[in-house]
C-alpha positions as CSV (number, residue, x, y, z in Angstrom):
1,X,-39.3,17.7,10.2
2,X,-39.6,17.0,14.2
3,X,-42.7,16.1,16.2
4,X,-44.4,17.1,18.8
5,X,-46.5,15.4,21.6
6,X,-49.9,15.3,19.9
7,X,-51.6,15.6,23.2
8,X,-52.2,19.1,22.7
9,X,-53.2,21.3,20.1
10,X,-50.4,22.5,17.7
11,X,-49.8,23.5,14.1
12,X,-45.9,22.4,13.1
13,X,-44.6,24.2,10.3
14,X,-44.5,22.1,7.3
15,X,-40.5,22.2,7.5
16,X,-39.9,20.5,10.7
17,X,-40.6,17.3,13.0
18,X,-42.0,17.7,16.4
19,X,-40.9,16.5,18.9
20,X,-42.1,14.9,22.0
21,X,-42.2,16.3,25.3
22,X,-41.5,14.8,29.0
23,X,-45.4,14.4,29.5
24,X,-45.6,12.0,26.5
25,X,-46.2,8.0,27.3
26,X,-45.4,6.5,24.4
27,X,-45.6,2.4,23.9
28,X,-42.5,0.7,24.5
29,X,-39.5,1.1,22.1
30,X,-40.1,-1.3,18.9
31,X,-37.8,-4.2,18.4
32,X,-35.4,-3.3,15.7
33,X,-33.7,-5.9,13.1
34,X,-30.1,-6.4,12.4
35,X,-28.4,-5.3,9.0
36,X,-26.9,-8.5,7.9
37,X,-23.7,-6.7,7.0
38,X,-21.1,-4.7,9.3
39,X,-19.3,-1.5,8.0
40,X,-15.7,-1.0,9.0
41,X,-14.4,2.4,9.1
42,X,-12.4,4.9,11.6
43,X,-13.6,6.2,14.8
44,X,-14.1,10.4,14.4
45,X,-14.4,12.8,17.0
46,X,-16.9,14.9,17.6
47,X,-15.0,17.8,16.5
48,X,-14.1,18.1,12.8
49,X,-10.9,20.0,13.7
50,X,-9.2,20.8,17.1
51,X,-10.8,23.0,19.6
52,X,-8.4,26.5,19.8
53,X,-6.8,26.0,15.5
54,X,-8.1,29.2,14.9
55,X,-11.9,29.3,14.5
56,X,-11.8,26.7,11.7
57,X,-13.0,23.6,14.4
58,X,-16.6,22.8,14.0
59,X,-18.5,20.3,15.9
60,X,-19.6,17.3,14.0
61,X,-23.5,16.6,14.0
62,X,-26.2,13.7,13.4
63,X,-29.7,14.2,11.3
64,X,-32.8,13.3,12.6
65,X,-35.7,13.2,10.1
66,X,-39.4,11.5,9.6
67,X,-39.7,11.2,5.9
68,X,-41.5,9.4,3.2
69,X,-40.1,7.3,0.6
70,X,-40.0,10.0,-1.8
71,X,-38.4,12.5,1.2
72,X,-41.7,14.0,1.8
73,X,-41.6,16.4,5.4
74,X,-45.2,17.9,5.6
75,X,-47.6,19.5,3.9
76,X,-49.6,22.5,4.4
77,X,-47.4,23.1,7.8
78,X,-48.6,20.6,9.3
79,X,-46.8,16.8,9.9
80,X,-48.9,14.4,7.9
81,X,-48.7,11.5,10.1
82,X,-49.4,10.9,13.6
83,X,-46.5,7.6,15.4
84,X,-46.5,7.6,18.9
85,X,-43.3,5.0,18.7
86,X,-41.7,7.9,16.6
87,X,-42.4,10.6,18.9
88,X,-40.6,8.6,21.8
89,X,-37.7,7.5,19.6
90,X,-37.1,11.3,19.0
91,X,-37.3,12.0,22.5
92,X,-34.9,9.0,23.7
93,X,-32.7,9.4,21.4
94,X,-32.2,14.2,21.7
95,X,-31.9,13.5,25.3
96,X,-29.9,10.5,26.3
97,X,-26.2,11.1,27.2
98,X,-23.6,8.8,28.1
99,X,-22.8,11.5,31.0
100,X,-25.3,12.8,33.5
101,X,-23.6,16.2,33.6
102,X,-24.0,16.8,30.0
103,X,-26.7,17.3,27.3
104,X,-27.2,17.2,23.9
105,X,-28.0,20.1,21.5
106,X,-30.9,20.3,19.0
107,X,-30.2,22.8,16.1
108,X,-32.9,23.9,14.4
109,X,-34.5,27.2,12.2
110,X,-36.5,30.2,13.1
111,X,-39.8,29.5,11.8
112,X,-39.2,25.4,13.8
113,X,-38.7,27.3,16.9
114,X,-41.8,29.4,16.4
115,X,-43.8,26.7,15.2
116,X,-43.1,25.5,19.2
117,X,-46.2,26.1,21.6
118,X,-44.4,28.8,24.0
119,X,-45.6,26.5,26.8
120,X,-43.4,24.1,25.9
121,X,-40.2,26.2,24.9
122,X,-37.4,25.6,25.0
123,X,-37.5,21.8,24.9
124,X,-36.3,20.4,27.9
125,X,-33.0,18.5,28.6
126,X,-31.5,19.8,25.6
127,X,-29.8,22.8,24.6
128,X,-31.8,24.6,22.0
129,X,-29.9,26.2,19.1
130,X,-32.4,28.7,16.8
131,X,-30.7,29.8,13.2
132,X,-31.5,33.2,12.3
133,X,-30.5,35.4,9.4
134,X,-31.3,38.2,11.8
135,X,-28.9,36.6,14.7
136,X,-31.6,37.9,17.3
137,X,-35.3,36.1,17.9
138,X,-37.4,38.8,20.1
139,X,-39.3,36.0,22.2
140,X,-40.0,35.8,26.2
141,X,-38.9,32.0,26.2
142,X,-35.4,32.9,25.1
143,X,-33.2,32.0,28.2
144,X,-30.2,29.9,29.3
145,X,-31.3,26.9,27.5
146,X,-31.4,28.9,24.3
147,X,-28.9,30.1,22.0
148,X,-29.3,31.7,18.7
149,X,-26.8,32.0,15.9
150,X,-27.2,33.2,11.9
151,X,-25.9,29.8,10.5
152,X,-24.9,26.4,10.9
153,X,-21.7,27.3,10.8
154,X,-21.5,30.2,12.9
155,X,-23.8,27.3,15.7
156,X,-20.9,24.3,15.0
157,X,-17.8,26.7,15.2
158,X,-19.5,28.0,18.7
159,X,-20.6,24.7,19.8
160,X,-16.7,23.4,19.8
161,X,-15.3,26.3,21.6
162,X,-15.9,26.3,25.8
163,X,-17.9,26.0,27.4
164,X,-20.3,24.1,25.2
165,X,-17.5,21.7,23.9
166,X,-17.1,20.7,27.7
167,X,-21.1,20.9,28.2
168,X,-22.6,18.9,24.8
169,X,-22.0,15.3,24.3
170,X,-23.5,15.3,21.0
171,X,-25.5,17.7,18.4
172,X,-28.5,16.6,16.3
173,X,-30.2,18.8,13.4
174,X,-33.9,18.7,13.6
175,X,-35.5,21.1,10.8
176,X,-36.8,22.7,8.9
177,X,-37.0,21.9,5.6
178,X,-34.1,24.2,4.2
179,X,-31.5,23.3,7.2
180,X,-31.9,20.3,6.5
181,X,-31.3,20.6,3.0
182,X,-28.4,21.4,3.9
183,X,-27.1,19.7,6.8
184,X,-27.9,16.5,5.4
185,X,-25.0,15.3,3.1
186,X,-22.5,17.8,4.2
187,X,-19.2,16.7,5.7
188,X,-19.9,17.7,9.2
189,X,-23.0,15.2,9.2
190,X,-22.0,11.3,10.6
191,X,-25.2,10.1,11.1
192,X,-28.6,10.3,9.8
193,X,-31.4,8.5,12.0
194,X,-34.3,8.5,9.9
195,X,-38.2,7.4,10.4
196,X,-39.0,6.2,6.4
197,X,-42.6,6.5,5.8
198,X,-43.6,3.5,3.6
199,X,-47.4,4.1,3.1
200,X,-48.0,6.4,0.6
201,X,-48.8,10.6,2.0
202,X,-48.9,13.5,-0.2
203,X,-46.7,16.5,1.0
204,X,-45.6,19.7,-0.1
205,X,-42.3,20.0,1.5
206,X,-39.2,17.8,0.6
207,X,-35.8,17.5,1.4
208,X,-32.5,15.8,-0.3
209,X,-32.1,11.9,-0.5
210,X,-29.4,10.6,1.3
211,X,-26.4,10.2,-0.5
212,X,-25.9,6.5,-0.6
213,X,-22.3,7.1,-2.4
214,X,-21.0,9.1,1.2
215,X,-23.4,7.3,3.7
216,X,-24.2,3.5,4.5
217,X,-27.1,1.8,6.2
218,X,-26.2,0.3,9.2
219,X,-29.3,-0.6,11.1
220,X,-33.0,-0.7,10.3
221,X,-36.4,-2.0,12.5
222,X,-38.6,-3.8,11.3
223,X,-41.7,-2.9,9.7
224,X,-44.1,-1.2,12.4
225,X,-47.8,-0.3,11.9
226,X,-49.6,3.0,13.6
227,X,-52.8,4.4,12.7
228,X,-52.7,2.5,9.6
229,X,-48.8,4.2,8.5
230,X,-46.5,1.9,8.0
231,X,-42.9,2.9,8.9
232,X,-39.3,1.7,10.0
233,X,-36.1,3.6,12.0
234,X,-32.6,3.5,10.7
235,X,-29.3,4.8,10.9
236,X,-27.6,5.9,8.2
237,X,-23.4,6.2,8.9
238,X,-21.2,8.6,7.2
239,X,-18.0,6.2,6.0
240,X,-14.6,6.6,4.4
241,X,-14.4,3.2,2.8
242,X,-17.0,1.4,0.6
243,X,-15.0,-1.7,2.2
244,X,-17.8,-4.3,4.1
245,X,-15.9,-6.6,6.8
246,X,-17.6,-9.5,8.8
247,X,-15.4,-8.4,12.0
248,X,-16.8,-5.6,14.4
249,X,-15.1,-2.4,15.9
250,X,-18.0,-1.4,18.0
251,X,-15.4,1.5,19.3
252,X,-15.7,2.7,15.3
253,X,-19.4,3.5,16.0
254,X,-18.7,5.7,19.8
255,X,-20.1,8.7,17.9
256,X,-23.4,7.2,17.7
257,X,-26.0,7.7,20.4
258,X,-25.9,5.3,23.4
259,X,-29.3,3.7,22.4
260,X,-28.3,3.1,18.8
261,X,-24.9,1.9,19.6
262,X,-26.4,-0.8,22.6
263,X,-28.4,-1.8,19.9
264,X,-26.1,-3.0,17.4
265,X,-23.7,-4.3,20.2
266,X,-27.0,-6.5,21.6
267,X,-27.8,-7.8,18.2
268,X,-25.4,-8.3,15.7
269,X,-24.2,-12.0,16.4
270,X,-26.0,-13.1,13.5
271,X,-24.5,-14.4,10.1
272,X,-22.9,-11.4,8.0
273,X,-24.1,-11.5,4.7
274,X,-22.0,-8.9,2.5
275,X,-23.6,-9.5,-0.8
276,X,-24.1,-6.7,-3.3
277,X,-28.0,-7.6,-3.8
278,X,-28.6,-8.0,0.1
279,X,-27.6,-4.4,0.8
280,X,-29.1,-2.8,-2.4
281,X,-32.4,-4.6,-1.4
282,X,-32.0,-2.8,2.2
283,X,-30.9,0.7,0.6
284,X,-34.1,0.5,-2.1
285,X,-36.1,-0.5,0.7
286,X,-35.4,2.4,2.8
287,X,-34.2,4.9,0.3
């Protein structure tokens, strides 16, 4: 699920997160903890192939989810929950680049596009990717900003051909409910930045858990409080080796987003603490 600015009146589909819009002045970004426990693994390109082998290149991706404890998206369409401090860490983190002359894309399904106020499509500083059985959305906002394809594969192997593979510095799955499904533990995904619900809210529309055998948690916040919901962020990283190492590569984590990656660089100068129970405690706590 994404969100939207609740400033204005809107009725999300229960498959998707809003997300916040340019108008929005959310409180300042919460202070985020430090995993006590550094994963080593290779750096990855954002391509999961090279660009011109044929059609077979797809462009890697990153998940970004609000989600109970139980994987809980919404319920009857609407998002169940109301976190200013998530609306502007959606925001931040679709729309910050390393390079001014790029953006980022946001893929997302037919019925999350729709569910968008046409005032406010498509969303700005992003390119906006719509998946459509029907490979065509008749809509009046459809322009530049906007393409549309009939998969996610069909939008990743487009993405890594030019001029989008010049264009795109990174690509981030939003919703709904079945893209997600299955975006979210497939091979392409690197990252999954997700916003756990911990205060118990019925919903209606779930997605997978993360696979804690393919990804690994490699930051969290600490708990916030908003409108009496209690949540936390993290980042979940795809690795090749279960292996934990008390040295780090920060250029192992370059595919991250600028924001996440300052983070970790700013913060993790504490004692590494590899222990079995410290990290099961972290991935119970947040899985």
């Amino acid at each position: 699920m994404f969100r939207f600015s609740l400033h204005r009146s809107l009725k999300p589909h229960p498959q998707i997160r809003l997300p916040i819009f340019d108008s929005v002045h959310a409180s300042s970004s919460p202070l985020f903890g430090v995993l006590k426990g550094v994963l080593k693994f290779p750096v990855r390109s954002s391509f999961s192939g090279q660009e011109g082998d044929g059609g077979d290149c797809q462009r890697r991706y990153q998940v970004v989810v609000a989600a109970t404890t139980d994987m809980g998206i919404g319920k009857n369409g609407k998002l169940p929950w109301k976190l200013p401090s998530d609306l502007k860490f959606f925001k931040e983190l679709t729309t910050t680049t390393l390079d001014p002359t790029k953006e980022n894309a946001v893929i997302m399904g037919r019925k999350t596009w729709e569910s968008i106020p046409l005032q406010f499509r498509p969303l700005p500083a992003r390119l906006n990717v719509i998946l459509t059985r029907s490979g065509s959305v008749d809509d009046d906002s459809i322009s530049k900003k906007v393409v549309v394809f009939e998969s996610i594969s069909s939008a990743l192997k487009m993405l890594a051909q030019s001029p989008y593979s010049q264009s795109i510095e990174r690509v981030f799955i939003i919703g709904g409910g079945q893209v997600l499904s299955e975006a979210l533990n497939s091979p392409e995904c690197d990252a999954i930045h997700i916003t756990k619900i911990e205060t118990s809210i019925d919903c209606d529309t779930f997605i997978p858990s993360i696979d804690l055998s393919l990804f690994k948690l490699w930051y969290f916040s600490e708990p916030l409080v908003e409108n009496n919901i209690q949540f936390s962020f993290a980042t979940y990283v795809r690795v090749r080796s279960s292996r934990i190492s008390q040295k780090l590569e920060p250029e192992s984590f370059r595919f991250l987003p600028k924001m996440i990656f300052e983070r970790l660089d700013e913060h993790l100068v504490q004692e590494i603490t590899s222990s079995d129970s410290q990290k099961d405690r972290l991935d119970r706590h947040l899985i």
